[in-house]
N, C-alpha and C positions, 0 to 999 in steps of 0.2 A: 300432312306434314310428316316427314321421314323425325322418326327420335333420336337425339344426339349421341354420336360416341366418339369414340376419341379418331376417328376415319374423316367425319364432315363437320369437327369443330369450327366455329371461321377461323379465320386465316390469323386475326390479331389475337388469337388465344393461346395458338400455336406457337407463333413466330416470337414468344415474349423470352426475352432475353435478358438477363439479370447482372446488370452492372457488375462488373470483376469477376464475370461467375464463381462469386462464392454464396452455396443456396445453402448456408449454416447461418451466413450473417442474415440471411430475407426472411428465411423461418424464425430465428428469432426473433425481430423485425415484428414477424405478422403475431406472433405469439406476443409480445406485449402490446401492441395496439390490440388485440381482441383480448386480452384479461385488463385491458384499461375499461374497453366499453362494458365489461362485465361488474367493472369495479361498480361504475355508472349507473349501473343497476339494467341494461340491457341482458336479458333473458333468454330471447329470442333468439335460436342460435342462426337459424337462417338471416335473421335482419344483421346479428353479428359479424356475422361471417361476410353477407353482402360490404357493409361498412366499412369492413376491415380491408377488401379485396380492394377498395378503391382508393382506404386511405393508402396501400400497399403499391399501387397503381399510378397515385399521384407521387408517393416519396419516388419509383424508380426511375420518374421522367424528372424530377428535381435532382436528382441524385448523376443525371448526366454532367449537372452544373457545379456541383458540388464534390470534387474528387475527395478522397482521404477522410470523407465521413460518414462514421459510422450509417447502415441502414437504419437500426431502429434510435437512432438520434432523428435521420431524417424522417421517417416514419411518423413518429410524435411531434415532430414540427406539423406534420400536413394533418394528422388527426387533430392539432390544435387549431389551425386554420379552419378548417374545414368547419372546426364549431364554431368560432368567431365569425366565420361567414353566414352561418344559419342565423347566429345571436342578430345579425347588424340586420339582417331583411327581417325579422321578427319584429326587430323595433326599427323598421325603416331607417334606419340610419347607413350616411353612406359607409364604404369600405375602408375608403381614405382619411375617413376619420376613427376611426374603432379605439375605442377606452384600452387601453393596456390590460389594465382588471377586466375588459368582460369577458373572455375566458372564466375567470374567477367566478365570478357574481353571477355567469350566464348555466355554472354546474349548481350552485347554492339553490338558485331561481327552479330550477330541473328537482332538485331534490323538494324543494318548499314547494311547487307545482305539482310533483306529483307523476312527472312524464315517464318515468319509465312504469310506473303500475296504471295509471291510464290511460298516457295516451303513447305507447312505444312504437304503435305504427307510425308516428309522426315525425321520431327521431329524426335530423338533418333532412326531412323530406323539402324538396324544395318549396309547397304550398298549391294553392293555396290552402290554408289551413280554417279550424273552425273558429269562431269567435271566440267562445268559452276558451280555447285554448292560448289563443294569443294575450286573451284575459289575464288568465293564469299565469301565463312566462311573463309578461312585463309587469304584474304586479307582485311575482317574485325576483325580478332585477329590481325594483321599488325597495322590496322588504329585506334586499341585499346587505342594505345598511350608507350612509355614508361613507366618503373616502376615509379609506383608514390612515392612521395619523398613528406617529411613534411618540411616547409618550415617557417621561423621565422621572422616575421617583427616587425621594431619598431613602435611604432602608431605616426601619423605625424597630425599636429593640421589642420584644414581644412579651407581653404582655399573656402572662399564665393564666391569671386569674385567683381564684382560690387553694388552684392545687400548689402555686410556690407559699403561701403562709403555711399549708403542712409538711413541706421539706423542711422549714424553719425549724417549726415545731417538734418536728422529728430528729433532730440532730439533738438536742439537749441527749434523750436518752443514750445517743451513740457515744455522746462525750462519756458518760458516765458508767457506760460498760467498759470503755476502751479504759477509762482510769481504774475499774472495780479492778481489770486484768493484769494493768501493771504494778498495782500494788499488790497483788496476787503472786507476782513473777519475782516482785521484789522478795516477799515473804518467807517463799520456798528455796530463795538463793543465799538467803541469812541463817536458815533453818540448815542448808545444805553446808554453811561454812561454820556451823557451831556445831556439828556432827562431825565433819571429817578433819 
């Protein structure tokens, strides 16, 4: 098999054509979707890079549909999908039904799992995958927590403890310097007017 160069690339790697051609806005684009996966804890620059190429791949064929938005808006929409599609066949759950949060719960689950220092080759692979690992990702959606719920308190005045009895205590002395001084002031102003 002949090595590739830029002469017998295929045809669809060639022929790619970048919405508005403007390639300031795709580079950007790919530059935060690949310091997203990095955030992620993806390491791997090759696996990075593959990822990125096709969340890059997916925003430019959404982005036919989509005029007047920005690339890497569209970008991180599809790198967000793209997990959301792994999250749901992880936990066999259909497409059309996907939790809003598992985005959310499905990065918590990654981090509490463990998948980028064990199992990184597995990242959005499509499967199938090993047990232990399926293990692991659903019983960190598990340990995600319940639905979060917004919660309303009243504000409650704060409580010092022992160090507000020693501001107390400590003021008696300030009274009594501050008066040693104006009797002080007064002294030298009666002294000053029985001299001059």
């Amino acid at each position: 098999m002949e090595p590739l160069t830029m002469n017998n690339l295929p045809s669809h790697l060639i022929t790619l054509h970048l919405p508005g051609n403007n390639l300031e806005e795709w580079n950007a684009a790919y530059s935060r979707v690949e310091a997203y996966l990095n955030a992620l804890g993806i390491r791997n620059k090759l696996l990075r890079n593959q990822i990125t190429l096709i969340a890059i791949l997916r925003a430019i064929q959404q982005s036919q549909h989509q005029e007047g938005v920005s690339p890497t808006i569209i970008a991180a929409r599809e790198m967000n999908a793209m997990l959301n599609e792994w999250f749901s066949k992880i936990l066999n759950q259909p497409t059309t039904e996907v939790d809003p949060m598992l985005s959310v719960k499905g990065r918590l689950a990654m981090a509490l799992a463990d998948i980028p220092g064990r199992w990184q080759h597995l990242f959005l692979n499509p499967g199938p995958w090993p047990e232990e690992f399926v293990i692991a990702v659903r019983e960190g959606l598990i340990k995600a927590g319940p639905e979060f719920q917004i919660s309303h308190t009243a504000p409650q005045p704060l409580d010092l403890g022992p160090i507000s009895k020693l501001t107390e205590i400590a003021r008696l002395p300030y009274a009594k310097l501050v008066l040693g001084w104006i009797a002080f002031a007064i002294l030298l102003y009666v002294i000053f007017r029985l001299t001059h």
